[in-house]
C-alpha positions, 0 to 999 in steps of 0.5 A: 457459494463462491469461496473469498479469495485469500491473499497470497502468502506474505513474503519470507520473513528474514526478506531483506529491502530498503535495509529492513527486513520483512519481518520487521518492516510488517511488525512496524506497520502492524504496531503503529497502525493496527495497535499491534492488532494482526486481526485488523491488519489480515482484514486490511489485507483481504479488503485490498485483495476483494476489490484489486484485479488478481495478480495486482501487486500490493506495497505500502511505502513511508513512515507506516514502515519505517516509523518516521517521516522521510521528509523530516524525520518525524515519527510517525503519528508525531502530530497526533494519533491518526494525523499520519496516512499510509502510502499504498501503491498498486502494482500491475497494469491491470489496475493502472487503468483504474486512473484517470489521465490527470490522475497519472504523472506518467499514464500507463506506467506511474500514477499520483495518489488518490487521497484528501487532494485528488480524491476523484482521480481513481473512481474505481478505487473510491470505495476501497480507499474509503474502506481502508481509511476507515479500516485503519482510522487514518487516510489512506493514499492510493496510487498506482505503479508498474513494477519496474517504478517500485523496484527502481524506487525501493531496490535501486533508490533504496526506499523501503516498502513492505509487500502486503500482497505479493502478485499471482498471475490471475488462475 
């Protein structure tokens, strides 16, 4: 039997981004989309790590981490429970080539979300997204990114994002 490969460890706690610190931003997205449920979330994380190539860097963005739409400051959930989806990008080249060519606003290096709109703009990722969704009782979107795209978005811009999985390159 093969052994299931395990996510790589979660960043430091006291890890600041986005002015959040890791801790605090995994503890919101834990509580406002697991019911607080580590368990869930772990599971969530190991389905993400079964299906993405190895050393894929793995990122949730919006109010699942902060805990209110950036849009117009709602809560999250404010229209209801599971009316919010989560933001997931995929970091790596490797899984950039999961996209079609009109799934990307710029091929090769930024993707839009796979979600209730494009559903079909990453046939590869159909199952995993579709697992998440249920996983989690809300939609999930999934996009893809290089990761100088995310560092500019959430180190330079400031937009907060928590590290599910962090990339190892592949053994």
């Amino acid at each position: 039997m093969f052994d299931t490969p395990q996510p790589p460890p979660e960043p430091p706690p006291d890890q600041m981004q986005g002015g959040l610190a890791e801790a605090d931003k995994r503890a919101t997205f834990i509580r406002l989309v697991f019911d607080s449920d580590q368990r869930r979330y772990e599971a969530f994380r190991q389905a993400i790590v079964d299906a993405v190539p190895a050393g894929t860097r793995v990122v949730v963005r919006g109010s699942a981490v902060t805990g209110v739409r950036w849009k117009d400051g709602a809560s999250f959930d404010a229209d209801g429970p599971g009316t919010s989806d989560i933001d997931l990008t995929l970091v790596g080249a490797d899984v950039l080539a999961a996209f079609t060519l009109t799934g990307s606003y710029l091929p090769g290096v930024h993707t839009r979300p796979m979600g209730e709109e494009d559903p079909d703009i990453a046939p590869a990722l159909a199952d995993l997204r579709a697992e998440l969704t249920a996983m989690a009782g809300r939609p999930v979107n999934v996009q893809a990114s290089r990761d100088w795209v995310i560092q500019l978005r959430g180190d330079l811009i400031g937009q907060p994002y928590l590290t599910l999985i962090d990339s190892e390159p592949p053994a």
